[in-house]
C-alpha angles and dihedrals in degrees: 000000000000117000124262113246105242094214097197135031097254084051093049099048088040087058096043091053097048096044097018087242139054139191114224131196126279108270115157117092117252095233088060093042082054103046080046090061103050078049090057095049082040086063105039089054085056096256117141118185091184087054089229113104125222119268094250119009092156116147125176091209101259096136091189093052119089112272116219130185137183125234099347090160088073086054099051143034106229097038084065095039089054093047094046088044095149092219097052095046092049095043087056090042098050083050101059104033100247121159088195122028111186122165120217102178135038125183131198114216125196130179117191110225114251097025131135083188093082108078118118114213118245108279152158123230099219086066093065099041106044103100083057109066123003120276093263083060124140112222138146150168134247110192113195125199115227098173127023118290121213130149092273088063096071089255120204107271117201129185119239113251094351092122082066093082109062125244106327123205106230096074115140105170084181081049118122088259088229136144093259089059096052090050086055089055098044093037080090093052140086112296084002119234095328092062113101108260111178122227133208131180125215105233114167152133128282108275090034121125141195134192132215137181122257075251112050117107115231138147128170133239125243121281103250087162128113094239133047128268110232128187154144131228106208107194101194111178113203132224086273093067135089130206134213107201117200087028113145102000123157113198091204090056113085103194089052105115133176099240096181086046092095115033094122077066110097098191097048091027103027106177107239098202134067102015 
């Protein structure tokens, strides 16, 4: 089932509380989405405009496998002006009730058209990031659409109250992203993997945006499309969150980044809300 637009705030964070995600209206202007995306093709061939280059940009040179890069927004122009965008920002403040909205991550998702490699594994959020900010911490993501998202695309797929549960320990962002794999994660939680757990999909225009909890459980389907799937995935923290800097690194592990090390940075940390 495709997600509902949550055409205000109130609806939106309505919506977030109820389902732990919500999908909200396409707000960002077409002329930014498309600057965005030749910012996005600018990155992954290693051209930075900014002349600072991404956290991460590695790439082990499977072209029809998803791409993912850290901070790009540092790398590139529009990519910051699309994710300070003062509209978007205030939209996702006003939802979930945040005096102060600052993201401290951004990653750039691409999905190669006609690739079964594309699928993400069934996660939380809050698996990944614990070692980042305590457990009470307030944290969220704001998934922005650069390319228009239908079923085809290998669209998010979230699954309806499971943020209600707290972190699991069955998470595999790399998983197949298959049912077998889901059954695996709800099989912890309340009636188990028989019991009914709506899903939605997130299908949307370009410039269109969702939000989800640090707990809700949610993967994507491959890309079968002719064209490629592009995104961001904004994660904003609000006043009501606390980092632990220096938390889980591994110093053999060379993709193993302090993501909380640099929020007094406004370009790799802008602050979102209030501008």
């Amino acid at each position: 089932v495709a997600a509902a637009v949550q055409a205000t705030p109130q609806l939106l964070g309505a919506a977030l509380r109820k389902t732990g995600f919500a999908m909200g209206p396409r707000v960002l202007p077409a002329e930014l989405v498309q600057r965005a995306v030749h910012g996005m093709d600018e990155v992954m061939q290693g051209k930075y405009d900014t002349g600072r280059a991404p956290l991460d940009a590695w790439h082990d040179g499977d072209n029809t496998k998803l791409r993912k890069i850290d901070n790009a927004h540092v790398a590139n122009k529009a990519i910051f002006d699309l994710v300070t965008y003062p509209p978007l920002g205030r939209f996702v403040a006003e939802a979930v009730g945040a005096q102060r909205l600052q993201a401290w991550v951004v990653q750039l998702l691409y999905k190669p058209p006609s690739s079964a490699k594309t699928a993400v594994g069934w996660h939380q959020d809050s698996y990944y990031w614990k070692t980042w900010w305590t457990p009470d911490s307030e944290i969220f993501t704001v998934w922005v659409a650069l390319s228009d998202v239908t079923r085809a695309s290998g669209p998010m797929c979230l699954i309806e109250k499971s943020h209600l549960y707290g972190t699991l320990e069955s998470n595999d962002f790399f998983g197949k992203g298959d049912d077998a794999q889901l059954a695996g994660m709800l099989a912890s939680l309340p009636g188990g993997a028989t019991a009914q757990w709506p899903r939605q999909t997130i299908e949307t225009p370009a410039g269109g945006f969702s939000v989800h909890t640090k707990h809700t459980i949610h993967g994507s389907f491959p890309n079968t499309a002719a064209s490629p799937r592009r995104a961001l995935a904004i994660h904003v923290c609000t006043e009501k969150a606390r980092a632990t800097p220096g938390g889980g690194l591994n110093a053999t592990d060379p993709h193993a980044f302090d993501y909380v090390a640099h929020l007094g940075d406004p370009i790799t940390c802008p602050i979102l809300y209030p501008q």
